[in-house]
ZAMARGU-4260 file (C-alpha; in steps of 0.2 Angstrom, whole numbers, plus 5000, padded with zeros to 4 digits):
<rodrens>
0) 5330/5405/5407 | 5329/5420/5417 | 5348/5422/5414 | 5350/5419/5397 | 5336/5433/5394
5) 5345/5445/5403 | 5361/5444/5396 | 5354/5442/5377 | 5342/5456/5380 | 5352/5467/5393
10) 5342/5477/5408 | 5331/5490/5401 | 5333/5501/5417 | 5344/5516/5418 | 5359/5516/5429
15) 5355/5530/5439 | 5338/5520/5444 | 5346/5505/5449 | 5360/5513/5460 | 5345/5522/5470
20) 5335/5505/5471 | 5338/5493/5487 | 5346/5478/5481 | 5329/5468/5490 | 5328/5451/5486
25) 5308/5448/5489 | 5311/5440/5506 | 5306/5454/5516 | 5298/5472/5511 | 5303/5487/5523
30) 5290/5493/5532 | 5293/5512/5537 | 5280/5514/5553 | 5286/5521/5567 | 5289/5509/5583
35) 5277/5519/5591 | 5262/5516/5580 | 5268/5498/5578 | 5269/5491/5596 | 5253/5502/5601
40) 5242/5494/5588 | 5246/5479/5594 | 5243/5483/5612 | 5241/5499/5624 | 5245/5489/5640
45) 5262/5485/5649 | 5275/5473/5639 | 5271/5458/5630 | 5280/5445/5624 | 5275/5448/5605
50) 5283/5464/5606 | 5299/5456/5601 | 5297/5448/5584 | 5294/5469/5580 | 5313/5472/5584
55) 5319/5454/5577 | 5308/5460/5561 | 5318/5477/5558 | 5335/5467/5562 | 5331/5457/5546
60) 5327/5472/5538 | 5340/5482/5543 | 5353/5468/5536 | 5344/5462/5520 | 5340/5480/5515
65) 5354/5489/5522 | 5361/5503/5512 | 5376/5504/5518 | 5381/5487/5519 | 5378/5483/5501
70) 5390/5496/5497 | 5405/5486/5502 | 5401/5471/5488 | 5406/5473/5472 | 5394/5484/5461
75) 5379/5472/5451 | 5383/5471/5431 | 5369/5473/5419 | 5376/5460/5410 | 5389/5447/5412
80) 5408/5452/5405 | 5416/5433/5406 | 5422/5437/5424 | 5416/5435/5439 | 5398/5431/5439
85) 5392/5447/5453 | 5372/5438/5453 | 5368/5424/5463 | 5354/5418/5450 | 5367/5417/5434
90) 5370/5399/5430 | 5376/5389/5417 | 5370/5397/5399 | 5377/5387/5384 | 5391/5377/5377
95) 5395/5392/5366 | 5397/5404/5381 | 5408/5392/5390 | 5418/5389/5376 | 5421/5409/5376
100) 5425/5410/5394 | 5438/5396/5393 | 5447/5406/5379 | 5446/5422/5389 | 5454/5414/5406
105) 5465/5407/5395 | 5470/5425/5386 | 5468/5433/5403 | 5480/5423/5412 | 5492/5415/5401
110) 5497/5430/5392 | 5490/5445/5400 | 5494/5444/5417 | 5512/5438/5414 | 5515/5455/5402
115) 5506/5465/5417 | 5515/5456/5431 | 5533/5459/5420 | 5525/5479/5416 | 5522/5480/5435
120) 5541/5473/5440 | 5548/5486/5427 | 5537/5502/5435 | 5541/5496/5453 | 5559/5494/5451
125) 5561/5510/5442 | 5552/5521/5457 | 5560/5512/5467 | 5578/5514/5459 | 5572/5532/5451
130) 5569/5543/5466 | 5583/5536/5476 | 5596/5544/5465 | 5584/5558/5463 | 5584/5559/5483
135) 5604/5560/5483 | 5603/5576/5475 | 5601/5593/5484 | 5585/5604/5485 | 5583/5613/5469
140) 5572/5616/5454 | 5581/5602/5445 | 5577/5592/5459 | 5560/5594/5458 | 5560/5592/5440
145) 5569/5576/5439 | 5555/5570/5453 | 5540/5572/5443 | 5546/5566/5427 | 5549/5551/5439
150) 5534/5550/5447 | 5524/5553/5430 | 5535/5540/5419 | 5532/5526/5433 | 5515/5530/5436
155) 5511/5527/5416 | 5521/5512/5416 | 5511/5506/5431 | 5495/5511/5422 | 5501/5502/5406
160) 5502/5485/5420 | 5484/5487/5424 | 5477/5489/5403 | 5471/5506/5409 | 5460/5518/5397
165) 5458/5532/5409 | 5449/5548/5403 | 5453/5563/5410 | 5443/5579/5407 | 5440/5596/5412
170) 5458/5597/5415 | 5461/5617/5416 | 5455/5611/5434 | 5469/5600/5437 | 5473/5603/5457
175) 5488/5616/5460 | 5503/5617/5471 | 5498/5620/5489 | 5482/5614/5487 | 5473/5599/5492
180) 5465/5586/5481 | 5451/5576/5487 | 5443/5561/5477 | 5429/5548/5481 | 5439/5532/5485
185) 5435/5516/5476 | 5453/5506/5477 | 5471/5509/5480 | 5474/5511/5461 | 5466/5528/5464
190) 5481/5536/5468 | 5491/5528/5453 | 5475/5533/5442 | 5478/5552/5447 | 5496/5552/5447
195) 5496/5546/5429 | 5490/5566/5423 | 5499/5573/5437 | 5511/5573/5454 | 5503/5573/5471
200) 5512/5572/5489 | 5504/5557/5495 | 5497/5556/5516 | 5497/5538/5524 | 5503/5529/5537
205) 5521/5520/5536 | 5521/5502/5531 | 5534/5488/5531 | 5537/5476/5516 | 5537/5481/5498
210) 5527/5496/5501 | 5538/5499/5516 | 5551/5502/5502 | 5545/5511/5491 | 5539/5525/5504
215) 5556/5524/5511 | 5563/5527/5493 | 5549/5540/5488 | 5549/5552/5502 | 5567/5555/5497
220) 5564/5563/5480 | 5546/5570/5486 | 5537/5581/5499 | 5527/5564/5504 | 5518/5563/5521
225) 5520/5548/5529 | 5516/5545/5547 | 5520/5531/5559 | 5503/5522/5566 | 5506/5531/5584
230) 5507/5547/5575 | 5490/5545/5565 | 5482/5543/5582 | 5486/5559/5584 | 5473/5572/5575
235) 5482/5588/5580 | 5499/5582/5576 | 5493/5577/5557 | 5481/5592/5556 | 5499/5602/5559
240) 5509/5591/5548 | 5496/5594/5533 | 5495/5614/5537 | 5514/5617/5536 | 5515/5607/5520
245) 5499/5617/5511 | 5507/5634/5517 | 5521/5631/5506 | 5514/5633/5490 | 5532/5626/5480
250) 5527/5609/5486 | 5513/5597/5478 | 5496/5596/5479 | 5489/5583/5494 | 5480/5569/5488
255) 5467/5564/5502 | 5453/5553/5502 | 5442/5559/5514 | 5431/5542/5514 | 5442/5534/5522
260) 5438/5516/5516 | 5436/5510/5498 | 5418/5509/5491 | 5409/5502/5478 | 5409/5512/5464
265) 5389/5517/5465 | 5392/5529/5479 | 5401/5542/5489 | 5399/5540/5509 | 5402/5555/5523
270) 5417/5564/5521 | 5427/5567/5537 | 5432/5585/5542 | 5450/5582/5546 | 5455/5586/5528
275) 5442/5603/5527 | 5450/5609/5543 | 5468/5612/5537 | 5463/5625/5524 | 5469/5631/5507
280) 5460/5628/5492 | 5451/5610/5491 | 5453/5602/5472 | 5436/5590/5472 | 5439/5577/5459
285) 5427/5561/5452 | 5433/5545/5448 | 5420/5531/5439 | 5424/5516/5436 | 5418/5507/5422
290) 5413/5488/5429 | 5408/5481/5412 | 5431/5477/5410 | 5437/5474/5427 | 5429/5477/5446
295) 5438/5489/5451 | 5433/5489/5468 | 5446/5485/5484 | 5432/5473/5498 | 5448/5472/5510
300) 5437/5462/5522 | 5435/5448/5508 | 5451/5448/5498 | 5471/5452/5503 | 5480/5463/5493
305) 5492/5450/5484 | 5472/5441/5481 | 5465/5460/5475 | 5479/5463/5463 | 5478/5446/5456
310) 5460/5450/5453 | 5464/5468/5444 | 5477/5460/5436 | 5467/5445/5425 | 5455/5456/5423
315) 5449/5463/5403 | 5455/5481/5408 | 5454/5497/5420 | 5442/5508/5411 | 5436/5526/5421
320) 5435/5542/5418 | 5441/5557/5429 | 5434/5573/5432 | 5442/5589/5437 | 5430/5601/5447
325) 5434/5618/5450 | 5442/5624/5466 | 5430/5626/5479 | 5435/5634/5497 | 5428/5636/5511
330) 5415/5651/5516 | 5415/5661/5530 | 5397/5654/5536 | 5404/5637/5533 | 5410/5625/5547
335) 5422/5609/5541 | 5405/5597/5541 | 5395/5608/5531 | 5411/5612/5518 | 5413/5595/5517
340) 5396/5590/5513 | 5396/5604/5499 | 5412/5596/5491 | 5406/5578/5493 | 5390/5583/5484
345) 5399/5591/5470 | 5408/5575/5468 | 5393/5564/5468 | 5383/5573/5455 | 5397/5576/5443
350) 5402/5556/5444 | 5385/5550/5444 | 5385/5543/5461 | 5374/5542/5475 | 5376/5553/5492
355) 5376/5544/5508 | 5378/5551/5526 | 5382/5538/5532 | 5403/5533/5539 | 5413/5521/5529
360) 5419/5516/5544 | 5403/5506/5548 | 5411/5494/5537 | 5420/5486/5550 | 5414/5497/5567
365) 5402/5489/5579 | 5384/5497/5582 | 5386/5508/5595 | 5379/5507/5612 | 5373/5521/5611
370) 5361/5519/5597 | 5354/5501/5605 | 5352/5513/5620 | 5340/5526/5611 | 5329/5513/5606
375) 5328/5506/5622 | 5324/5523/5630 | 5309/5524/5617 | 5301/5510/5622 | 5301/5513/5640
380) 5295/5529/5637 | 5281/5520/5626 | 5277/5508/5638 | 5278/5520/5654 | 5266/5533/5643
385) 5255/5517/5639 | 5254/5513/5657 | 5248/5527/5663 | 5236/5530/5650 | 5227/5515/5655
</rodrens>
C-alpha cells in the first residue's frame, strides 16, 4: 500500500531537501552529545563496564547514518522508472505494472541493447582504427585536425551507443588549450560525455586489454598522458609530466577528476590538490545526471565493468546536463587546498549537489589508527580528570 501510494502520488519533497536528509531508517536516531557529557552522566568514577555500549552505540550510528557511505550506492528515485527497484520497501504493485515491465525488459534488451552493443562495436573500432593512421602522420596542423574530428566523430557515435541526451550550456566557457578541466566524477562515461562537445588530453594509468588498446592507439594521434602504475606512485614525477603539457598551450586541455573515485550523483567529495598544484587556468565543469532513465552511477565495489556497462546499456537512456563555469585560477593568498575547495564549491552549487569534506577514498580505505587512537586518548584523559576529581 505504502508503495503503490508513492509511485501514483510521487514524493512531495524537493530534491535538494532529500539530498541534505540522512538516509535513517527509524532504527536508530543520532545523538549529537559529546563523549564527555555522555560517559560522565553516567558516572564520575574510574571505568565501568557500561561504558562500552556508549562506543558500540556510535558504531551503529556511525554505519547506519553515515554520510559518506551512502554516497557509494546508487542515488534513491522519487519514483520507480521500470528498472531497478533502488528501495528496499517496493514490492509487488499490480498486474498492469508487471505487464509494463515485461514489455520494457523486452524493448531494453532484445532490441536496444543489440543496436547499442553493434553502435558501441562501430565507435570502438573506428578510434581504434582512426587515430592509428592519424598517428602515422607527422606533427602538424593537419594532424591535429584530422585528431579531433576523430576523437569528436567517435565520441558522438559512442554517445549515440549509450541513448545519450546530454545538454550542454554556458558553452562560451568551454575549457581552452593549455588549460586544465576539472569535473565532479559520477562514472567512466564522464569522459565520453565531455568529449562529445569537445577534445581533452586524457591523464590515467596504463591498462592492458581492450582499453590497453585503445590507449596504445590514442596516445599516437593525441597529446594523452598515460602513466605506468610505478609511475603514478610517483607525485613529483606526474606533477612534472602535467606542468610540461599545460605550459604548451598548442596542446589540449587536461581532463582531470579530482574526486578520485565515482560518486553517486547527489554529491561532490574533497577534491585533492595534486591537480591545483600544476597551475594554469582551471576550467570547473558540472555534470548531473538524470536517474529517472538510467543510474548512471559506476559502484565498482559492487559491479565489474563488463556487469556496469551491461547495466548502462539496457537501460531507458543517459540523460544529464553539463555546465561550463568560468575560468577560475588560483589567487595569490590561496594554497592548493583552499583553491580547490573554492572550485569544488562552485561546482556543487551550479550542479545542485551537496559538498562534502570528506575523501572518496574512504570508500575502500580502512579507518585509520590514528583516529581510533584520538578517541582513546579522550577517554583517558576523561577518566584520569574524573579520578582525580573524586
Amino acid at each position: 500500500q505504502w508503495a503503490t501510494i508513492r509511485i501514483e502520488k510521487g514524493v512531495k519533497k524537493p530534491q535538494q531537501q532529500m539530498l541534505k536528509t540522512p538516509s535513517s531508517n527509524g532504527i536508530i536516531e543520532r545523538d549529537e552529545t559529546p563523549m564527555e557529557k555522555e560517559v560522565a552522566r553516567l558516572h564520575r568514577a574510574n571505568f565501568e563496564f557500561s561504558d562500552i555500549f556508549y562506543f558500540c552505540r556510535k558504531g551503529f550510528e556511525a554505519i547506519v547514518e553515515d554520510e559518506v557511505t551512502q554516497r557509494f550506492s546508487s542515488e534513491e528515485l522519487l519514483s520507480w522508472n521500470l528498472l531497478t527497484r533502488t528501495n528496499v520497501n517496493f514490492h509487488y504493485i499490480s498486474l498492469r505494472l508487471t505487464v509494463v515491465w515485461v514489455i520494457g525488459v523486452i524493448v531494453r534488451y532484445c532490441f536496444l541493447l543489440p543496436l547499442r552493443f553493434t553502435l558501441a562495436a562501430i565507435g570502438i573500432t573506428s578510434m581504434i582504427v582512426g587515430t592509428t593512421l592519424v598517428g602515422q602522420l607527422p606533427n602538424s596542423s593537419l594532424k591535429n585536425y584530422l585528431s579531433e574530428v576523430v576523437h569528436l566523430t567517435c565520441s558522438r557515435i559512442l554517445v549515440r551507443a549509450l541513448s545519450g541526451t546530454i545538454h550542454y550550456h554556458n558553452k562560451e566557457n568551454r575549457p581552452q588549450k593549455g588549460g586544465i578541466c576539472v569535473a565532479n566524477h559520477t562514472s567512466p562515461i564522464d569522459a565520453i560525455i565531455l568529449t562529445n562537445d569537445g577534445c581533452y588530453a586524457m591523464v590515467g594509468q596504463v591498462h592492458g586489454g581492450l582499453m590497453g588498446v585503445i590507449q596504445r592507439a590514442t596516445v599516437k594521434a593525441c597529446p594523452h598522458v598515460w602513466f605506468e602504475r610505478s609511475e603514478m606512485k610517483d607525485r613529483h614525477l606526474v606533477t612534472k609530466r602535467l606542468r610540461e603539457h599545460v605550459a604548451d598551450k598548442s596542446k589540449l586541455p587536461i581532463l582531470i577528476f579530482p574526486e578520485g573515485t565515482c560518486i553517486n550523483n547527489t554529491s561532490v567529495m574533497m577534491f585533492r590538490k595534486g591537480s591545483f598544484e600544476i597551475g594554469g587556468t582551471i576550467y570547473p565543469v558540472a555534470i548531473k545526471y538524470d536517474p529517472q532513465f538510467g543510474d548512471a552511477f559506476w559502484n565498482s565495489s559492487k559491479y565489474n565493468i563488463v556487469s556496469y556497462l551491461l547495466r548502462i546499456m539496457t537501460s531507458w537512456a543517459i540523460v544529464c546536463n553539463v555546465w561550463y563555469l568560468p575560468p577560475m585560477v588560483r589567487e595569490k593568498d590561496e594554497d592548493a587546498v583552499q583553491f580547490a575547495n573554492r572550485v569544488r564549491s562552485a561546482i556543487a552549487r551550479q550542479g545542485g549537489l551537496t559538498e562534502l569534506p570528506w575523501d572518496g577514498g574512504l570508500k575502500r580505505a580502512k579507518v585509520k589508527d590514528s583516529f581510533k587512537e584520538e578517541q582513546q586518548k579522550n577517554y583517558s584523559k576523561m577518566l584520569v580528570r574524573n579520578g582525580s576529581v573524586g
